[in-house]
Each structure stands twice: as structure tokens, then as C-alpha cells.
PDB file of the backbone (N, CA, C, O) and the ligand in Angstrom, with CONECT records:
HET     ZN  A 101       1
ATOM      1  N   UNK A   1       0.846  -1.205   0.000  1.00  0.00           N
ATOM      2  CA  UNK A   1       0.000   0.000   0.000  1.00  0.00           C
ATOM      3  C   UNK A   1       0.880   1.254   0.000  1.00  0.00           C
ATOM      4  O   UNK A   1       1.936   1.344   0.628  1.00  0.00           O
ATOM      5  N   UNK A   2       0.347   2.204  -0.760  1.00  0.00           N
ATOM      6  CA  UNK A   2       1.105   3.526  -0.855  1.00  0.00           C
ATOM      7  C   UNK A   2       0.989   4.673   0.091  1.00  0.00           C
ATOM      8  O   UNK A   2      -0.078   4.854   0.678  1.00  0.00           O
ATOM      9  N   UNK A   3       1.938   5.404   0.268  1.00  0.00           N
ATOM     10  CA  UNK A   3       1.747   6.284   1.312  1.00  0.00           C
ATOM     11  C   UNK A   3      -0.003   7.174   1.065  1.00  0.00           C
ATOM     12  O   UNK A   3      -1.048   7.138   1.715  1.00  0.00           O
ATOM     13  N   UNK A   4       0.513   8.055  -0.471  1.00  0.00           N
ATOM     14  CA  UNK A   4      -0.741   8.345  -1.106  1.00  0.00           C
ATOM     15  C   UNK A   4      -2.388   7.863  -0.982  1.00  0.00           C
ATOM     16  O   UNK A   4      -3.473   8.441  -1.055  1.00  0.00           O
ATOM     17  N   UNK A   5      -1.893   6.386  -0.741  1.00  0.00           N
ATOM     18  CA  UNK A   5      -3.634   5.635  -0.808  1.00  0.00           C
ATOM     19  C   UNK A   5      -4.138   5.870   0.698  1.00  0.00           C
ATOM     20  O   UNK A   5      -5.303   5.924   1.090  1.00  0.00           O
ATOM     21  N   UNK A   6      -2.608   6.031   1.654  1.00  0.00           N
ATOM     22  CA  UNK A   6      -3.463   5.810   3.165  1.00  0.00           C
ATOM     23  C   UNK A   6      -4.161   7.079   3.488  1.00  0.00           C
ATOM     24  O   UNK A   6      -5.249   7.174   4.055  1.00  0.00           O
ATOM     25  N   UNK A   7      -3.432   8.009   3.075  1.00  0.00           N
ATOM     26  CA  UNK A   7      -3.750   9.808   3.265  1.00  0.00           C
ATOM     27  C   UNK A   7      -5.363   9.811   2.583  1.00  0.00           C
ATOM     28  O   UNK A   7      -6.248  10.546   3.019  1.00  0.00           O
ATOM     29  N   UNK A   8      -5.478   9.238   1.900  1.00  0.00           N
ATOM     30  CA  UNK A   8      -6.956   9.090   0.507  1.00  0.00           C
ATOM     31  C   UNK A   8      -7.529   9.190   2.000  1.00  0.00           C
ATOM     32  O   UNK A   8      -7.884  10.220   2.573  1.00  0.00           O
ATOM     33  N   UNK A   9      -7.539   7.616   2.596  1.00  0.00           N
ATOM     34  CA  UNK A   9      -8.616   7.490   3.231  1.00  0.00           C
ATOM     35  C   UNK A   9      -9.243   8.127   4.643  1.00  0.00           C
ATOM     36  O   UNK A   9     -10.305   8.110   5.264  1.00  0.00           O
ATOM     37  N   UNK A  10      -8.002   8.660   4.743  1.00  0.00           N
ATOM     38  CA  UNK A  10      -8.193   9.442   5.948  1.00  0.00           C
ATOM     39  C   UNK A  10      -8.954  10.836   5.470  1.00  0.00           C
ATOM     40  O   UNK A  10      -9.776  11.524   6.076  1.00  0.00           O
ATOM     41  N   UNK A  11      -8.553  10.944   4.567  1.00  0.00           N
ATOM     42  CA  UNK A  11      -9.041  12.066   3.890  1.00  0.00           C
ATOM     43  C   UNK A  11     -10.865  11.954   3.590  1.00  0.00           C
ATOM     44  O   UNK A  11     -11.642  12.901   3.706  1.00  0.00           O
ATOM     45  N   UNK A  12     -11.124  10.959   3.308  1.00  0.00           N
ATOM     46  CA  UNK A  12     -12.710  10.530   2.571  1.00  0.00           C
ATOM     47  C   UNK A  12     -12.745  10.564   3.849  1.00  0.00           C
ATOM     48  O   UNK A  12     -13.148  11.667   4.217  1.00  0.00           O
ATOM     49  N   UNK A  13     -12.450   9.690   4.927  1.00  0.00           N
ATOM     50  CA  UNK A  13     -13.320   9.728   5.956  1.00  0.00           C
ATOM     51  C   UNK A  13     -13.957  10.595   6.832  1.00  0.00           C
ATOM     52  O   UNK A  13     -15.037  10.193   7.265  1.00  0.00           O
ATOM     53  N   UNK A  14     -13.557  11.702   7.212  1.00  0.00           N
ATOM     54  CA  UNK A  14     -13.996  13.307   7.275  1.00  0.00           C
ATOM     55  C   UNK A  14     -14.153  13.753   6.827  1.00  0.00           C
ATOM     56  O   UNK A  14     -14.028  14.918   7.204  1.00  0.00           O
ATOM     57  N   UNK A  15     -14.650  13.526   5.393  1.00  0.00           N
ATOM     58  CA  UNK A  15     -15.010  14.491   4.542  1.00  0.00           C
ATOM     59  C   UNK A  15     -16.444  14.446   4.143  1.00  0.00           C
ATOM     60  O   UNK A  15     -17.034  13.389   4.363  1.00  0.00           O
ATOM     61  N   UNK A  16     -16.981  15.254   3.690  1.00  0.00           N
ATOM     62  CA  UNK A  16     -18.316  15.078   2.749  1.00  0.00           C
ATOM     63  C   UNK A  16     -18.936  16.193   1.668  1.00  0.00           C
ATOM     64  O   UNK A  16     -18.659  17.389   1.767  1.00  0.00           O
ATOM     65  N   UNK A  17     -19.549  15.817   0.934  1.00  0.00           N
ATOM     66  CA  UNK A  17     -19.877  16.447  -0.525  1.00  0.00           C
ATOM     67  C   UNK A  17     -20.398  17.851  -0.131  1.00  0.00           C
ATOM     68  O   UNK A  17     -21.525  17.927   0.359  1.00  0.00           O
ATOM     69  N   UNK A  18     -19.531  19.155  -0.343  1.00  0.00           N
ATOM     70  CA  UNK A  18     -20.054  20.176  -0.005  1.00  0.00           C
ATOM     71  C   UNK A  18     -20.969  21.118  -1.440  1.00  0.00           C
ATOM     72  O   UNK A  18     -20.469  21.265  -2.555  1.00  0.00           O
ATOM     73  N   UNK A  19     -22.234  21.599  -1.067  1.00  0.00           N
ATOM     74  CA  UNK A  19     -22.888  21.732  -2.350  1.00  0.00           C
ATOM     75  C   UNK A  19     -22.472  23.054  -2.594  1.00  0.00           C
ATOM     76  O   UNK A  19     -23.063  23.402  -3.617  1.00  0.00           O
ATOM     77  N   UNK A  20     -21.827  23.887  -2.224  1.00  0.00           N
ATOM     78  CA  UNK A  20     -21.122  25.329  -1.872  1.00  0.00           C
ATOM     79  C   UNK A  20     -19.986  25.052  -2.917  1.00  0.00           C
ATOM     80  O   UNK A  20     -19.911  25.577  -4.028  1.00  0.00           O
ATOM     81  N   UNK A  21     -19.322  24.358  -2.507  1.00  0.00           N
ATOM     82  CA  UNK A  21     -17.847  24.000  -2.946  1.00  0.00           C
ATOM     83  C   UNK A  21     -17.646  23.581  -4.147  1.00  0.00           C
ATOM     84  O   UNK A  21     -16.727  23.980  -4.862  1.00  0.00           O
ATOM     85  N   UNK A  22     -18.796  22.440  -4.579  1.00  0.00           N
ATOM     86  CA  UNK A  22     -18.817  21.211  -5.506  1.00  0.00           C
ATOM     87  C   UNK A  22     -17.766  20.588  -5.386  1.00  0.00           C
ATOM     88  O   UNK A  22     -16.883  20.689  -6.237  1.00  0.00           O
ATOM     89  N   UNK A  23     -17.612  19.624  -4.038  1.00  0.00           N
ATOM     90  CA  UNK A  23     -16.524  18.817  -3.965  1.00  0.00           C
ATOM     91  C   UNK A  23     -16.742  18.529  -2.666  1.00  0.00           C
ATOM     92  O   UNK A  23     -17.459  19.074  -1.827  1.00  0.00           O
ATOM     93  N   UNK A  24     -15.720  17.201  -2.596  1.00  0.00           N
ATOM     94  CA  UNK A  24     -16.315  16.699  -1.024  1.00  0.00           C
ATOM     95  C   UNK A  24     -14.943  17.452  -0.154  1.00  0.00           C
ATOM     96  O   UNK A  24     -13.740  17.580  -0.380  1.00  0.00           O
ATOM     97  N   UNK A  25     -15.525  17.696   0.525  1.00  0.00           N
ATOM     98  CA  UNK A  25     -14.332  19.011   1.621  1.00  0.00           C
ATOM     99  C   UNK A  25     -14.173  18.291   2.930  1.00  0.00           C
ATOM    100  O   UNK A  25     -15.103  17.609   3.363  1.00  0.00           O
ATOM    101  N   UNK A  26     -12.926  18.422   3.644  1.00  0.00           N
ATOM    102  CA  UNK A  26     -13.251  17.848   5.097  1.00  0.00           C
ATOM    103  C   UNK A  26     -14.215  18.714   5.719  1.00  0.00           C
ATOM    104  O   UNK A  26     -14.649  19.802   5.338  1.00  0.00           O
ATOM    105  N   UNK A  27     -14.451  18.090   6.660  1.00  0.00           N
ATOM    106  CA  UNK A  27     -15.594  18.895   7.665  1.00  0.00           C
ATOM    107  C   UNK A  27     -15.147  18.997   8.780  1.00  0.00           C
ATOM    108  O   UNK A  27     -13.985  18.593   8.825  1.00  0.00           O
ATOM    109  N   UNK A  28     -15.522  19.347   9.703  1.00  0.00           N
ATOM    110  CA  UNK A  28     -15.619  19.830  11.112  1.00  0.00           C
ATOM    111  C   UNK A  28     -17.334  19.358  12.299  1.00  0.00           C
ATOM    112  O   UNK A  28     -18.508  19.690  12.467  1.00  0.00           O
ATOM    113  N   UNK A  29     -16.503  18.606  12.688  1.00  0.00           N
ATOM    114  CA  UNK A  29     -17.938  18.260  13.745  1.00  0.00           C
ATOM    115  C   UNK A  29     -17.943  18.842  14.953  1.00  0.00           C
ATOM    116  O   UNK A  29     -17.024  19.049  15.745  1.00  0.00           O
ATOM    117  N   UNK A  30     -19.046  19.072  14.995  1.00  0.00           N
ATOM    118  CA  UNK A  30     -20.183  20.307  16.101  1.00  0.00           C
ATOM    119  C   UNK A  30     -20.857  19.859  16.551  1.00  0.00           C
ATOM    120  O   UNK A  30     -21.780  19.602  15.778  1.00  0.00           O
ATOM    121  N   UNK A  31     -21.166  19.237  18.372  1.00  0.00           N
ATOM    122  CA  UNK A  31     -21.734  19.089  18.649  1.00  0.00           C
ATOM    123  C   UNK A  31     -23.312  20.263  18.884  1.00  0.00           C
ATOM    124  O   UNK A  31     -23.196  21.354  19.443  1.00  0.00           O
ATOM    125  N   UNK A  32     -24.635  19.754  18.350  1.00  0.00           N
ATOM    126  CA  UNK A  32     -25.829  20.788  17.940  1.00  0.00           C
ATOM    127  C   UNK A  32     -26.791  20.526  18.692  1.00  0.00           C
ATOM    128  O   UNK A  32     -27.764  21.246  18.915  1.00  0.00           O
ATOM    129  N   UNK A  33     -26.541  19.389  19.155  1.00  0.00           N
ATOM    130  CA  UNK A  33     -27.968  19.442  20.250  1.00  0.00           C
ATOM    131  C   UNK A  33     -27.769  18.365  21.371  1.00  0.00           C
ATOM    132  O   UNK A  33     -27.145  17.342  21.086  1.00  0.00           O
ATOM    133  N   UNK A  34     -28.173  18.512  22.386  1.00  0.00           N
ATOM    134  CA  UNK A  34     -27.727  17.315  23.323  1.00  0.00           C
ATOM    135  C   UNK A  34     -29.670  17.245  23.770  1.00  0.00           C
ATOM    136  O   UNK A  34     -30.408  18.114  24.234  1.00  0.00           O
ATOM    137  N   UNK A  35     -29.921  15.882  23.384  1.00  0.00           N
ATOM    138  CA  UNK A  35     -31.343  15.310  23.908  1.00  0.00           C
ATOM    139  C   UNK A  35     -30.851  14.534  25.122  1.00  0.00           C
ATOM    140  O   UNK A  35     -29.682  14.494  25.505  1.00  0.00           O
ATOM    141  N   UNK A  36     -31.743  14.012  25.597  1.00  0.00           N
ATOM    142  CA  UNK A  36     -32.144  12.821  26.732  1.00  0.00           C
ATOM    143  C   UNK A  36     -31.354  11.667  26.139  1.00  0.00           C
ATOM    144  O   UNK A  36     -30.310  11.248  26.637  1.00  0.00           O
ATOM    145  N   UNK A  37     -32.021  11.098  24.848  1.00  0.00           N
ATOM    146  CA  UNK A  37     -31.140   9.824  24.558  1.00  0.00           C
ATOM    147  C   UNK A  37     -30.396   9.953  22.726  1.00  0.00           C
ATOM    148  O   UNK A  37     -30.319   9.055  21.887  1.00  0.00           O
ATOM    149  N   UNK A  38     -30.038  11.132  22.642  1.00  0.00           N
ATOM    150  CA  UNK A  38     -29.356  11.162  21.639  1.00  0.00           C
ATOM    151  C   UNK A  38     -28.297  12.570  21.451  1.00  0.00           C
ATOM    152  O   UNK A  38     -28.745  13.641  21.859  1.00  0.00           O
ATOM    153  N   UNK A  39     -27.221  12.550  20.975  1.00  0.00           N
ATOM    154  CA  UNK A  39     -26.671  13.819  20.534  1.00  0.00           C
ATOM    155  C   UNK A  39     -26.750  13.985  18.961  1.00  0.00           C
ATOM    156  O   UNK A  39     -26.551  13.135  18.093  1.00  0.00           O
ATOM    157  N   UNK A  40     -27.138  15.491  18.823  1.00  0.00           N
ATOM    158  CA  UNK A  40     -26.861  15.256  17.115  1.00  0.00           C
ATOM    159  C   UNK A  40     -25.839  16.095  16.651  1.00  0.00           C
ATOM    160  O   UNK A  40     -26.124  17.286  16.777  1.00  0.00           O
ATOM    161  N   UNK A  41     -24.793  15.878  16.178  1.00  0.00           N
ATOM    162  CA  UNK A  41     -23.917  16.559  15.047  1.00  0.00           C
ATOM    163  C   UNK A  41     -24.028  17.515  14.130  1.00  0.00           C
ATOM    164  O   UNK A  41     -25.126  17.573  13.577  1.00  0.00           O
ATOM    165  N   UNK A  42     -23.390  18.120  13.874  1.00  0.00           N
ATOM    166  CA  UNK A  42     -23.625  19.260  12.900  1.00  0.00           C
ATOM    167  C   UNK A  42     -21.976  19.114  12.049  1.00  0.00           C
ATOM    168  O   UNK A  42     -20.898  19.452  12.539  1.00  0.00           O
ATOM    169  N   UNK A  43     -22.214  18.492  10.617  1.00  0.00           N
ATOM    170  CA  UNK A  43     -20.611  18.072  10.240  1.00  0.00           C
ATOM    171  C   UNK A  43     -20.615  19.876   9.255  1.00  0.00           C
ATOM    172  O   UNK A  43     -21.444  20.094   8.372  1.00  0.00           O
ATOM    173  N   UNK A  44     -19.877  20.598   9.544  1.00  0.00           N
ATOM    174  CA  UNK A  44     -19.195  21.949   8.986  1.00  0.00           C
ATOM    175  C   UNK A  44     -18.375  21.918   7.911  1.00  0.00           C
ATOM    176  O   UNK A  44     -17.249  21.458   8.103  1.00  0.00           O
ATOM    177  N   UNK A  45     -18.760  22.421   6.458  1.00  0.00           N
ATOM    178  CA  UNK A  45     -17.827  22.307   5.584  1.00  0.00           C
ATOM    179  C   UNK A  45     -16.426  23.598   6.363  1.00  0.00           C
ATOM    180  O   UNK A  45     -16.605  24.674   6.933  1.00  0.00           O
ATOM    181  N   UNK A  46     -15.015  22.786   6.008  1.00  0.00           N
ATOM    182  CA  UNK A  46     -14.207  23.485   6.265  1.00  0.00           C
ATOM    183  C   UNK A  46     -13.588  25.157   5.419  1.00  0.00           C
ATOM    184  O   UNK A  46     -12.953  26.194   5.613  1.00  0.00           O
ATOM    185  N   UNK A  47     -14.329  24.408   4.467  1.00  0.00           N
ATOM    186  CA  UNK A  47     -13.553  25.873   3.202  1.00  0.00           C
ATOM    187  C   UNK A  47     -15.043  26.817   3.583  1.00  0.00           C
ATOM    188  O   UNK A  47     -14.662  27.692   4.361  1.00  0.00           O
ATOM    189  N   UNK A  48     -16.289  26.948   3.384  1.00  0.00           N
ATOM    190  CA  UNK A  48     -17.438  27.647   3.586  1.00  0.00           C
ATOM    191  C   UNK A  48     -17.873  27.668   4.770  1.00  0.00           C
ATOM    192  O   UNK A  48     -18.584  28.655   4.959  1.00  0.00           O
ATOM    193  N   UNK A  49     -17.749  26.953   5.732  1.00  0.00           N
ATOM    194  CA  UNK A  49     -18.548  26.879   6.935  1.00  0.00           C
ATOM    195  C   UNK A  49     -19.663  26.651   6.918  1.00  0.00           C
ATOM    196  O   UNK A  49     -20.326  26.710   7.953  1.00  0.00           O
ATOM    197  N   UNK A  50     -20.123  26.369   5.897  1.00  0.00           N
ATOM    198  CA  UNK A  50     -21.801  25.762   5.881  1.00  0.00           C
ATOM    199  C   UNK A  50     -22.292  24.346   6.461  1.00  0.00           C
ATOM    200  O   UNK A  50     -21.391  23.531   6.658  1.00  0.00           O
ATOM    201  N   UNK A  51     -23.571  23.959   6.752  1.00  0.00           N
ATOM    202  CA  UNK A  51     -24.179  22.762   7.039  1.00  0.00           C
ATOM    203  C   UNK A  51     -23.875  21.602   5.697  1.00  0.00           C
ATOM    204  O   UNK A  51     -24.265  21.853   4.557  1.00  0.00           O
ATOM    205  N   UNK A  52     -23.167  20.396   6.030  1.00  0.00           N
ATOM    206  CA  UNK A  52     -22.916  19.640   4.890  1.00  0.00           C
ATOM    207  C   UNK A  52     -23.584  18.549   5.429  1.00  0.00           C
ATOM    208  O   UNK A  52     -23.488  17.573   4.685  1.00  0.00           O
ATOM    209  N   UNK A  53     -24.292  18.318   6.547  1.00  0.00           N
ATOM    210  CA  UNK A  53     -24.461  16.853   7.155  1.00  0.00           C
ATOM    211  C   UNK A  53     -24.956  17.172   8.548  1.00  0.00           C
ATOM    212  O   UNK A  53     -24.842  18.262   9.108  1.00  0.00           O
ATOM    213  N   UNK A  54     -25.535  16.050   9.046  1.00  0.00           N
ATOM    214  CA  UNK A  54     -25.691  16.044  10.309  1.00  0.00           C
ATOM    215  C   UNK A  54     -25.504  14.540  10.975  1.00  0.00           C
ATOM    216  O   UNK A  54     -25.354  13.595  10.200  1.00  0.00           O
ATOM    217  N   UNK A  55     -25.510  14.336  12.218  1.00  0.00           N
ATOM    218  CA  UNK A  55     -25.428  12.897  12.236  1.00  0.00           C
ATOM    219  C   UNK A  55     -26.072  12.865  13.597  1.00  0.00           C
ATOM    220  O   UNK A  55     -25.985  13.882  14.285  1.00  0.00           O
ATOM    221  N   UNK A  56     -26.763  11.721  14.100  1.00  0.00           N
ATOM    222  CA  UNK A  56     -27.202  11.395  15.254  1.00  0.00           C
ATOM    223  C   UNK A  56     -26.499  10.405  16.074  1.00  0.00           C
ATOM    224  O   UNK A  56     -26.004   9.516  15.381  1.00  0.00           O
ATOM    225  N   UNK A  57     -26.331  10.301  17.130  1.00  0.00           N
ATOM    226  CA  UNK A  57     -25.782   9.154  18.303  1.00  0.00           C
ATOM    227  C   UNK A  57     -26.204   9.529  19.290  1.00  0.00           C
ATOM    228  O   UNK A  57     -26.267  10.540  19.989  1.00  0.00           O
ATOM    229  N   UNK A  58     -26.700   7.840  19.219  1.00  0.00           N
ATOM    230  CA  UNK A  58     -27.889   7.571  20.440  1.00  0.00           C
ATOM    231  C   UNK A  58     -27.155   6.959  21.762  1.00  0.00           C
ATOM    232  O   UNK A  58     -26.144   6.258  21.726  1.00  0.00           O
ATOM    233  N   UNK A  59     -27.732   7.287  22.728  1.00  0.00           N
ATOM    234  CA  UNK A  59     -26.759   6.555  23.978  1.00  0.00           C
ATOM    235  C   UNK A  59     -26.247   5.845  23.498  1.00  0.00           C
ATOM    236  O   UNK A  59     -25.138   6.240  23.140  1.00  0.00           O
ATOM    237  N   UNK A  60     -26.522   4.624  23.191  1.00  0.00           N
ATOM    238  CA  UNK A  60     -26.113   3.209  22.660  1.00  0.00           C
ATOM    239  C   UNK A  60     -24.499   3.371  22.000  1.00  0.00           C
ATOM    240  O   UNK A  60     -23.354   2.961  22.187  1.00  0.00           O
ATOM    241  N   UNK A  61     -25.346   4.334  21.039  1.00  0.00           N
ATOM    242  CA  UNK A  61     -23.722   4.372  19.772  1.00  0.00           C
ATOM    243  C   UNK A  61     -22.499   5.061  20.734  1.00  0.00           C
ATOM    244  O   UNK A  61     -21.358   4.617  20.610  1.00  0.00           O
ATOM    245  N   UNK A  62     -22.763   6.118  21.659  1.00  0.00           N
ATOM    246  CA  UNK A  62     -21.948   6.699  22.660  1.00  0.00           C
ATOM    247  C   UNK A  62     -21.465   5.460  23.296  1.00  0.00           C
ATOM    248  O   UNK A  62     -20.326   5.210  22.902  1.00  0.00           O
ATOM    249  N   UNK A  63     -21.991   4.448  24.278  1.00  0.00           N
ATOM    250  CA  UNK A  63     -21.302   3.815  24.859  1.00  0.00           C
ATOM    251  C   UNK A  63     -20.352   2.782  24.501  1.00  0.00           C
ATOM    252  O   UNK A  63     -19.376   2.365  25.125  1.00  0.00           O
ATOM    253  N   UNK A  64     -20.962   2.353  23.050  1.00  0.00           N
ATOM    254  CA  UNK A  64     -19.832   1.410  22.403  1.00  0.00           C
ATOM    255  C   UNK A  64     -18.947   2.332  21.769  1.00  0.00           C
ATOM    256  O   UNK A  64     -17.953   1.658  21.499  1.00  0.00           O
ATOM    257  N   UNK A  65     -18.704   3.870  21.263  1.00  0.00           N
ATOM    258  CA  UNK A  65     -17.505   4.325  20.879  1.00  0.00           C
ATOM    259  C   UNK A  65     -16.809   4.136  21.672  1.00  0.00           C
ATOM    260  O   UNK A  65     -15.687   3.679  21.452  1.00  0.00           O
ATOM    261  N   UNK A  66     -17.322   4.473  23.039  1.00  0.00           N
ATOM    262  CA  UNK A  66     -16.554   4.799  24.448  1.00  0.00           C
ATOM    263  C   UNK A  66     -15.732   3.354  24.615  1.00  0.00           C
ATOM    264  O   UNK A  66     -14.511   3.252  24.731  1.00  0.00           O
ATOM    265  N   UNK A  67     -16.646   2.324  24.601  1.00  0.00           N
ATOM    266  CA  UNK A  67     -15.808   0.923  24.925  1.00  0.00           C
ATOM    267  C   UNK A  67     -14.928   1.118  24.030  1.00  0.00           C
ATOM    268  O   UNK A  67     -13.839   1.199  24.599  1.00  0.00           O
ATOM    269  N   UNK A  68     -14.776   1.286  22.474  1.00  0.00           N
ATOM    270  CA  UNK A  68     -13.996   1.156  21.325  1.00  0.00           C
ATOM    271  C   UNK A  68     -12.577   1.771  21.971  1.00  0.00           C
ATOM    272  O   UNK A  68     -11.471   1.269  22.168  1.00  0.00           O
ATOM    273  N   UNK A  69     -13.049   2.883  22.168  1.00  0.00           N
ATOM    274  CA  UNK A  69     -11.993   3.739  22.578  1.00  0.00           C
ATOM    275  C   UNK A  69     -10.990   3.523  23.653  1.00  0.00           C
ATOM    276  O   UNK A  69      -9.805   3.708  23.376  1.00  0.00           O
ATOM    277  N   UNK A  70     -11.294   3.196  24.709  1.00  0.00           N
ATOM    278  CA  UNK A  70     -10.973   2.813  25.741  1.00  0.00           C
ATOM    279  C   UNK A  70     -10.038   1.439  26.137  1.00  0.00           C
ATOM    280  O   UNK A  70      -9.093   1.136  26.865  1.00  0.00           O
ATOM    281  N   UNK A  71     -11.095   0.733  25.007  1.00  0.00           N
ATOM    282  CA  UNK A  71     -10.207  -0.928  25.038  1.00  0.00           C
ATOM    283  C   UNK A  71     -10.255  -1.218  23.684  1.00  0.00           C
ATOM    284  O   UNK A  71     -11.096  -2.037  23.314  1.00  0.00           O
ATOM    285  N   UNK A  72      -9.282  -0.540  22.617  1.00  0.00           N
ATOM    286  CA  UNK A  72      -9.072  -0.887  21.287  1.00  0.00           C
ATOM    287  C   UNK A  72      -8.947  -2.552  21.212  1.00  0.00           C
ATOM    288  O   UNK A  72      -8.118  -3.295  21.736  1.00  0.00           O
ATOM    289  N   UNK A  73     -10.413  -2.933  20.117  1.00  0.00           N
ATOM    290  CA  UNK A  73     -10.124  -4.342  20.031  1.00  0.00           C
ATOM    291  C   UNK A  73      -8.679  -4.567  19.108  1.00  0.00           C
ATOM    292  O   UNK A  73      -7.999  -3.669  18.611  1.00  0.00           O
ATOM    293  N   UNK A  74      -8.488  -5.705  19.056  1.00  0.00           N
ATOM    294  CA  UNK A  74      -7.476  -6.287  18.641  1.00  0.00           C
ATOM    295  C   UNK A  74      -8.472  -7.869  17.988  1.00  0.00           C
ATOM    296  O   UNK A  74      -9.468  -8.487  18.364  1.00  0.00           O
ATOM    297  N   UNK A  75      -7.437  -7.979  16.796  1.00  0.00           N
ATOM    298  CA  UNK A  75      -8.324  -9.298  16.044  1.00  0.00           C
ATOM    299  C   UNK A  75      -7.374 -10.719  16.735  1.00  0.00           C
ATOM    300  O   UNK A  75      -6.291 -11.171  16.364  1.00  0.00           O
ATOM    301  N   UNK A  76      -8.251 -11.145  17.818  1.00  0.00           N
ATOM    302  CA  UNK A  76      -7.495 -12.090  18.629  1.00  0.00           C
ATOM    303  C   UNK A  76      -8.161 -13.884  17.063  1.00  0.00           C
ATOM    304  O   UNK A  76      -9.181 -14.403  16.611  1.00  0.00           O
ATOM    305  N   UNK A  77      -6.593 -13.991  16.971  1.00  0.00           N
ATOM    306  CA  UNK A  77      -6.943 -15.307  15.543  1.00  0.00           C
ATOM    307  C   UNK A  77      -7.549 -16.355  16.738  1.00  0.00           C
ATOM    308  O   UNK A  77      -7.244 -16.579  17.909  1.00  0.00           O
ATOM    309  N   UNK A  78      -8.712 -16.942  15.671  1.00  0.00           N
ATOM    310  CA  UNK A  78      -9.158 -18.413  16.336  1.00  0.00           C
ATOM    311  C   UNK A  78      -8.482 -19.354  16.005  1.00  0.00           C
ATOM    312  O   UNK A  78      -8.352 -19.653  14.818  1.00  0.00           O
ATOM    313  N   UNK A  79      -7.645 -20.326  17.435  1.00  0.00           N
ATOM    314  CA  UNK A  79      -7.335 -21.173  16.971  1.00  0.00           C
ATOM    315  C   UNK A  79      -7.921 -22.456  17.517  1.00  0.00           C
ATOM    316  O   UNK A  79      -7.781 -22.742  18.707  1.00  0.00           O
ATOM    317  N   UNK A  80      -8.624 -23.294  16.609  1.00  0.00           N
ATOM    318  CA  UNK A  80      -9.669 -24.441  16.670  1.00  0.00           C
ATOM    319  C   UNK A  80      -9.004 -25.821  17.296  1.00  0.00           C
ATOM    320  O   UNK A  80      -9.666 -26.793  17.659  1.00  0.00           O
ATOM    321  N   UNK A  81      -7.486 -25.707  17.351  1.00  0.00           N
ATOM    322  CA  UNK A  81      -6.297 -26.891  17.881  1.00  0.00           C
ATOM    323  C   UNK A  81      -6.731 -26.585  19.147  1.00  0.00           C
ATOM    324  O   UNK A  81      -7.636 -27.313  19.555  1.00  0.00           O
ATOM    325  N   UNK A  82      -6.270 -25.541  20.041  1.00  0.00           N
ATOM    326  CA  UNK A  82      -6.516 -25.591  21.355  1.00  0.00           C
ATOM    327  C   UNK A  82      -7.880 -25.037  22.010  1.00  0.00           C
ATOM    328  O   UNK A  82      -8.562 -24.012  22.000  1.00  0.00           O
ATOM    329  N   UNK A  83      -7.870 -26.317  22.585  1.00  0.00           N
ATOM    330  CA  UNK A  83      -9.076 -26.772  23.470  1.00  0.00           C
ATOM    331  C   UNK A  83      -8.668 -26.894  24.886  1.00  0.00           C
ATOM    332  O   UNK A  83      -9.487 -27.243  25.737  1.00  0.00           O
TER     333      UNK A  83
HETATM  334 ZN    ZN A 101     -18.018  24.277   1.441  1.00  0.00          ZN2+
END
């Protein structure tokens, strides 16, 4: 894999299609509202500052980032020999 391809994806992954821009731009996330059982996002184009997205997370999705985060899984291999 190329240096180039890893930057790509880091790149797509914060990013999204800004209709201002015509192009997908990184963004900037804003927390916009805090409910009872959800927060919602506000993703910010970086070049305009406009609304490009929004996103919701519900307790639920909060507490498993939190586990994610906290205790990065690791891909433990199955091995079917030991018993
Ligand atoms: Zn923009």
C-alpha cells in the first residue's frame, strides 16, 4: 500500500460532498444538540462553513464508541487446535 492511498482514506473519511464548494471538503464536527437519549452533530464544511451533514448518536452508539476507545479491540486469531 502507498503512502498516497493511506492519506486518501483518511481524507474521505472526514469528509463530505459540499454543495457550496462542488466537492467533497473535510468537515468539522459540532456538537448541535444534546437530547435525553441522543446527541446530534452538525458536520461543517471546512472551506465555507456551511451545514454539509448532520449525524445522530444515540446513547447506545456513545457507549460502544466509548468501549472502542478505551479498550481498542485487537483481532485475537481463532485457533480451533486448542481446546
Ligand atoms: Zn463548502
Amino acid at each position: 500500500m502507498s503512502p498516497q492511498q493511506q492519506q486518501f482514506e483518511n481524507f474521505t473519511a472526514s469528509s463530505l460532498y459540499c454543495e457550496k464548494c462542488k466537492t467533497a471538503m473535510p468537515v468539522r464536527e459540532r456538537l448541535l444538540l444534546v437530547l435525553p437519549d441522543r446527541d446530534i452533530f452538525d458536520y461543517l464544511c471546512t472551506g465555507c462553513g456551511s451545514s454539509v451533514g448532520q449525524r445522530e448518536v444515540t446513547a447506545g452508539d456513545k457507549m460502544m464508541m466509548q468501549a472502542m476507545q478505551s479498550r481498542p479491540r485487537r483481532a485475537i486469531p481463532l485457533n480451533p487446535a486448542i481446546r
